[in-house]
C-alpha positions in Angstrom: 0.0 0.0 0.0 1.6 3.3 -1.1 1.5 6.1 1.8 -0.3 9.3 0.9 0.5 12.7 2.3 -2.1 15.3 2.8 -1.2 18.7 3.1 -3.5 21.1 4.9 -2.1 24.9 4.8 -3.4 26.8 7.8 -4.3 30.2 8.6 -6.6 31.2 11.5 -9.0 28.7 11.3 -8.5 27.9 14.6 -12.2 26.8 14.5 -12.7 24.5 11.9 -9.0 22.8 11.6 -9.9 20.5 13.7 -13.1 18.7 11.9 -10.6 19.0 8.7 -8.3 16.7 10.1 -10.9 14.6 11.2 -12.3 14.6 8.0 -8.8 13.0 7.0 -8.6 10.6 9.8 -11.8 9.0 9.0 -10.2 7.9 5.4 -11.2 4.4 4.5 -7.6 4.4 3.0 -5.9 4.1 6.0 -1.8 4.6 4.5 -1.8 8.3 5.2 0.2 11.0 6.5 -1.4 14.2 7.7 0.8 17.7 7.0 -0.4 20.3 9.0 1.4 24.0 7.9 0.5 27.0 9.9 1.4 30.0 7.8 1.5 32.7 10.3 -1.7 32.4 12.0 -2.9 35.0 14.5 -5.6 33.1 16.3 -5.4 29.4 18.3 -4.6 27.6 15.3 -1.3 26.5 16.6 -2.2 25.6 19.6 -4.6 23.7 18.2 -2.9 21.8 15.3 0.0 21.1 18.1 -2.7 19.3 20.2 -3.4 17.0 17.2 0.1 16.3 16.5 0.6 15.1 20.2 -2.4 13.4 20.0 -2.4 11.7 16.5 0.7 9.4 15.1 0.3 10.3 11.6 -0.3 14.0 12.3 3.0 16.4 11.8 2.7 20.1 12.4 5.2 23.0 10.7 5.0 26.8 10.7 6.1 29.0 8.4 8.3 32.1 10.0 6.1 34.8 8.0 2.8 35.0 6.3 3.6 33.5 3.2 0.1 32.3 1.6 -0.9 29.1 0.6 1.2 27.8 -2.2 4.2 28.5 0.2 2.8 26.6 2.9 1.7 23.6 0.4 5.3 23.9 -0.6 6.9 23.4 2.5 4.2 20.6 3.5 5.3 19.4 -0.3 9.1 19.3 1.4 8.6 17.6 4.4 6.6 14.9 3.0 7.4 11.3 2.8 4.3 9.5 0.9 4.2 8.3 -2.7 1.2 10.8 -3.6 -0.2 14.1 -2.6 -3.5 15.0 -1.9 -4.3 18.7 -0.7 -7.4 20.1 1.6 -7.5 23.5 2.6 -8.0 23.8 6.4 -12.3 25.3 6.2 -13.2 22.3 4.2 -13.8 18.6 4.5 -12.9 15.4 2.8 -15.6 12.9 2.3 -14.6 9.3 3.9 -13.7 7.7 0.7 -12.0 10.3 -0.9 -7.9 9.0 -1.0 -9.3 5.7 -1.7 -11.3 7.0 -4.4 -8.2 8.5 -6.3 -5.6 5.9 -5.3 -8.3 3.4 -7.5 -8.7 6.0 -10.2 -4.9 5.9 -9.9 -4.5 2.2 -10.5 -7.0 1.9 -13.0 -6.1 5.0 -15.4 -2.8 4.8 -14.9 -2.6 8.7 -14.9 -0.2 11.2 -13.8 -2.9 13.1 -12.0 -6.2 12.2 -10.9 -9.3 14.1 -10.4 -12.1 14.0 -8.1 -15.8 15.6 -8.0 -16.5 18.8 -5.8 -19.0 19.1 -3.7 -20.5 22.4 -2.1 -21.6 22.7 1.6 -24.6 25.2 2.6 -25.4 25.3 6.3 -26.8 21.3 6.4 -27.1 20.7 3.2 -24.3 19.4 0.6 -24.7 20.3 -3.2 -22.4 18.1 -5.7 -21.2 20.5 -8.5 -21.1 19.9 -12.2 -17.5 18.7 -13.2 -16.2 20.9 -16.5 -14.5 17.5 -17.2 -16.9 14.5 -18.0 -15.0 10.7 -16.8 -12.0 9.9 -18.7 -8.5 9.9 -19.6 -6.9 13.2 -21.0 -3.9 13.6 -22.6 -1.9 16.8 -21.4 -1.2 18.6 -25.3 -4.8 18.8 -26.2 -5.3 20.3 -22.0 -2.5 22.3 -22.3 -4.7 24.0 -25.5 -7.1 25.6 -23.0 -5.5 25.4 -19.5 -4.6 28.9 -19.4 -7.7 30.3 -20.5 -10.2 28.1 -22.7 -12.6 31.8 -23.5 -16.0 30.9 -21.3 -14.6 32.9 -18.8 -14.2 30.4 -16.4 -10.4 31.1 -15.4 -7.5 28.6 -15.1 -9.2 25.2 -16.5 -7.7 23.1 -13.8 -7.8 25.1 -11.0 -8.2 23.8 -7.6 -5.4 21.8 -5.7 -7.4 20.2 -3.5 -9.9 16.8 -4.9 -6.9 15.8 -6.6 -4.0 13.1 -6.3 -0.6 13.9 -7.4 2.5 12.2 -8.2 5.0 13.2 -5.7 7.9 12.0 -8.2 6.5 14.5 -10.9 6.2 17.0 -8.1 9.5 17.2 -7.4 10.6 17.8 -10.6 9.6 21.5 -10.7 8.8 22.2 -6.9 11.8 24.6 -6.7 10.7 26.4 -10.0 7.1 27.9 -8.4 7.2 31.4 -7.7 6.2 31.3 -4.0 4.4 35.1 -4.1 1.9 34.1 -6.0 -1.1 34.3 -3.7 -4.5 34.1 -6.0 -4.6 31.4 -8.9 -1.7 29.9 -7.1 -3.7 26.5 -7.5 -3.7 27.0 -11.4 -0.2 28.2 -11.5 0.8 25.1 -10.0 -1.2 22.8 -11.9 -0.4 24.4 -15.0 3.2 23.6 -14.1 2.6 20.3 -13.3 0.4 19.3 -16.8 4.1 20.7 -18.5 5.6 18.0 -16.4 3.4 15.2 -16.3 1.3 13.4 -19.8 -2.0 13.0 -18.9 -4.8 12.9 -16.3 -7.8 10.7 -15.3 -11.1 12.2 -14.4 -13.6 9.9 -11.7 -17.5 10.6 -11.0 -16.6 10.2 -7.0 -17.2 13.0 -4.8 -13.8 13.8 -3.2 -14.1 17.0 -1.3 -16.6 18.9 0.3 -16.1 23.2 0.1 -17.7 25.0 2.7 -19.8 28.1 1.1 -17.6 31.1 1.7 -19.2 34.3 3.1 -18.8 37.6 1.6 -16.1 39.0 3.5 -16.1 42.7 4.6 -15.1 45.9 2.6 -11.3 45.7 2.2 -9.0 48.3 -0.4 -9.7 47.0 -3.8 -6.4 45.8 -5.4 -6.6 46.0 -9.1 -3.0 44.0 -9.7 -4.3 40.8 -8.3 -3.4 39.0 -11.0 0.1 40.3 -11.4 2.3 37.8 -9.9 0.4 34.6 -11.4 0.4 36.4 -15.1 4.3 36.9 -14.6 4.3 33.4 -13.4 2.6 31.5 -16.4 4.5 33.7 -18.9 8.0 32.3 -17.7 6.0 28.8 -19.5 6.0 30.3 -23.1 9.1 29.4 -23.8 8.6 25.6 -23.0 4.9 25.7 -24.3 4.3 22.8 -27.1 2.1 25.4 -29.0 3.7 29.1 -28.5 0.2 30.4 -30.8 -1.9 28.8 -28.6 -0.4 30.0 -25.3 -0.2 33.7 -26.7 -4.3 32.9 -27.7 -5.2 31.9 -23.8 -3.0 34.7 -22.1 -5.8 37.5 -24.3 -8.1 35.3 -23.1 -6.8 35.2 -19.4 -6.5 39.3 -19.9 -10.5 39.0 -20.6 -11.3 36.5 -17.7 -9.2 38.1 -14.7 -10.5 42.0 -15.6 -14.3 40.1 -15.4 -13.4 38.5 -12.1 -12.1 41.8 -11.1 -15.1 43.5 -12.0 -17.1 40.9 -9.7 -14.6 41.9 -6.8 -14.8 45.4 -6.8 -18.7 45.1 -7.2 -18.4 42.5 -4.0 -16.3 45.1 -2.1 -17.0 48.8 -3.2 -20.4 51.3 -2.8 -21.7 51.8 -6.3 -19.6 55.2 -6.5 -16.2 53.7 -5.8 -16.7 50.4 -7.8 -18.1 52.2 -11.1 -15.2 54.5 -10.9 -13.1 51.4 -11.0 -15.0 49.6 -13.4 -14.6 52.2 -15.7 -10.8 52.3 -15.1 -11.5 48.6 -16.2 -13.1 48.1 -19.0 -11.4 51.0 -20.6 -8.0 49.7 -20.2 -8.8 45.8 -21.2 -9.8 47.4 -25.0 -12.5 44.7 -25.2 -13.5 45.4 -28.7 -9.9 44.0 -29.9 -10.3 40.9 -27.5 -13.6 39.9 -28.6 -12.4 37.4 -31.4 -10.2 35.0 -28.9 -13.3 35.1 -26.3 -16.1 32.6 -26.6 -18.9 33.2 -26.0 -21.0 30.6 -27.1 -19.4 28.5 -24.6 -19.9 30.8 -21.7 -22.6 30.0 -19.2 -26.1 32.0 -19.1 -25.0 33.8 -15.7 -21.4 34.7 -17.6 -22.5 35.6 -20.4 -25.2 38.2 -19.6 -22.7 39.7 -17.3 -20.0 39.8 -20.4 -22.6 41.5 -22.2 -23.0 44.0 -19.7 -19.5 44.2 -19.4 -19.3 44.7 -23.5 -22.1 47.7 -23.2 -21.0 49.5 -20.7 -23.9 49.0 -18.2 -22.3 49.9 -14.8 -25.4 49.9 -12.8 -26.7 46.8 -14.3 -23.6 45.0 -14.1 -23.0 45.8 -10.3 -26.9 45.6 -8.9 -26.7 41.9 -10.7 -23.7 41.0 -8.8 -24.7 42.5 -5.4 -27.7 40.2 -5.7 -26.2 36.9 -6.9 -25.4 35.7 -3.6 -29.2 35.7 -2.6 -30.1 33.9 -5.9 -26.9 30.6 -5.4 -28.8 30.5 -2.0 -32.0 30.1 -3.0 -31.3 27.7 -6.0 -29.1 25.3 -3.3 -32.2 24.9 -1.1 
């Protein structure tokens, strides 16, 4: 039986670490290390996750000396693992029981390089399975690598989330000292991205392998329009080494499309209708949408998206931000 590490960054959630961990203990798959990283938390959460390493065999605890964000703490969890495979859970969230088992089969049967899991979503009491964007199957990495970055629907990175996932620590290690660490949003997609270049093809499985508590909207905070920077600086370093240079150059307009529209939902999340159409503005002017809309696809965009992208394309500031403001109630309502 091959040992699996699971990494779990932590950072004040000094509350909910603890049924996480659980979560993990409760695996049917029963070969597993558990790799707790605080990154600098400012709450109980390492008094906590000590507790559970005194208490639990299979439970080491690390901190990191700063706040570092996650992909540094996955890294260091990364370094100080010992299993054969990787699987990551963020510290708010859950795994289901069967969830390692689930990939290490998917793993055997496939024979894949990485493995992917089903998402579920958690309101209050009630858990919602999301719709995969990848049906059952086996992929081969050139044909992902023609949409990872950006496949135009507006959706962001296509493989995007760390966690439901079993990884290859072999193949990991192969590139772990090439991620740029200050990366902190689309981290997860920056490092998958870097392991499909590495790796030659992945498996997807119907199984639900991780449950993702329903974030709250968080309070105001300073808009940062340069987000994006880092991870944008990050994926261009891959041109050079990209099996289709024409391609890459096609996703990174449409990545220039995709991250301004998730911006535009983030200032509308976190601004008074004042501030954020000031910003919008600032926006939509500088993304020159009318010389992006050929590489953006529409067609393939979901209802929601694409009446926002057509607000977004017109100019409707108030339409655009009362819509977004009131999204929240209607995901609510339509999980009941």
């Amino acid at each position: 039986m091959s040992c699996v590490s699971v990494i779990i960054p932590v950072y004040n959630h000094e509350k909910l670490v603890l049924e996480c961990v659980e979560s993990v203990l409760k695996q049917t798959y029963k070969d597993i290390e558990i790799i707790l990283v605080n990154d600098f938390s400012t709450d109980r959460s390492s008094e906590v996750c000590k507790k559970m390493e005194q208490e639990y065999e299979n439970v080491f605890y690390y901190e990191q000396e700063s706040n570092q964000g996650p992909l540094a703490a996955r890294v260091l969890g990364i370094r100080e693992s010992k299993g054969d495979y990787i699987v990551f859970c963020d510290a708010d969230d859950m795994l289901p029981e069967n969830c390692v088992e689930s990939l290490i089969i998917g793993h055997e049967q496939m024979k894949t390089n990485l493995v992917i899991g089903n998402f579920a979503q958690k309101y209050d009491d009630k858990i919602v399975d999301n719709k995969s964007r990848m049906p059952v199957g086996v992929y081969e990495n050139k044909e992902l690598l023609d949409k990872q970055i950006d496949d135009g629907s507006l959706s962001g990175i296509f493989i995007s989330s760390q966690c439901g996932k079993l990884y290859e620590k072999e193949t990991v290690d192969r590139f772990i000292d090439r991620l740029p660490l200050n990366v902190r949003i689309n981290e997860d997609g920056v490092f998958n991205t870097y392991y499909l270049l590495y790796s030659t093809n992945v498996g997807v499985i119907s199984d639900r392998v991780y449950i993702e508590r329903s974030r709250k909207r968080t309070a105001k905070k300073q808009v940062n329009l340069e987000l994006f920077v880092p991870a944008n600086e990050a994926l261009m370093k891959l041109r050079e080494e990209w099996p289709n240079k024409e391609s890459f150059d096609k996703q990174m307009k449409r990545r220039k499309v995709s991250t301004t529209f998730i911006l535009s939902f983030w200032v509308c999340n976190h601004s008074g209708f004042v501030k954020a159409r000031k910003l919008l503005k600032k926006l939509w002017t500088e993304l020159e949408l009318e010389k992006l809309q050929a590489v953006v696809q529409e067609d393939n965009m979901r209802i929601y998206k694409r009446t926002f992208f057509k607000l977004m394309k017109y100019k409707y500031y108030l339409l655009f931000y009362a819509g977004i403001r009131i999204s929240p109630l209607i995901r609510k309502y339509v999980a009941r």
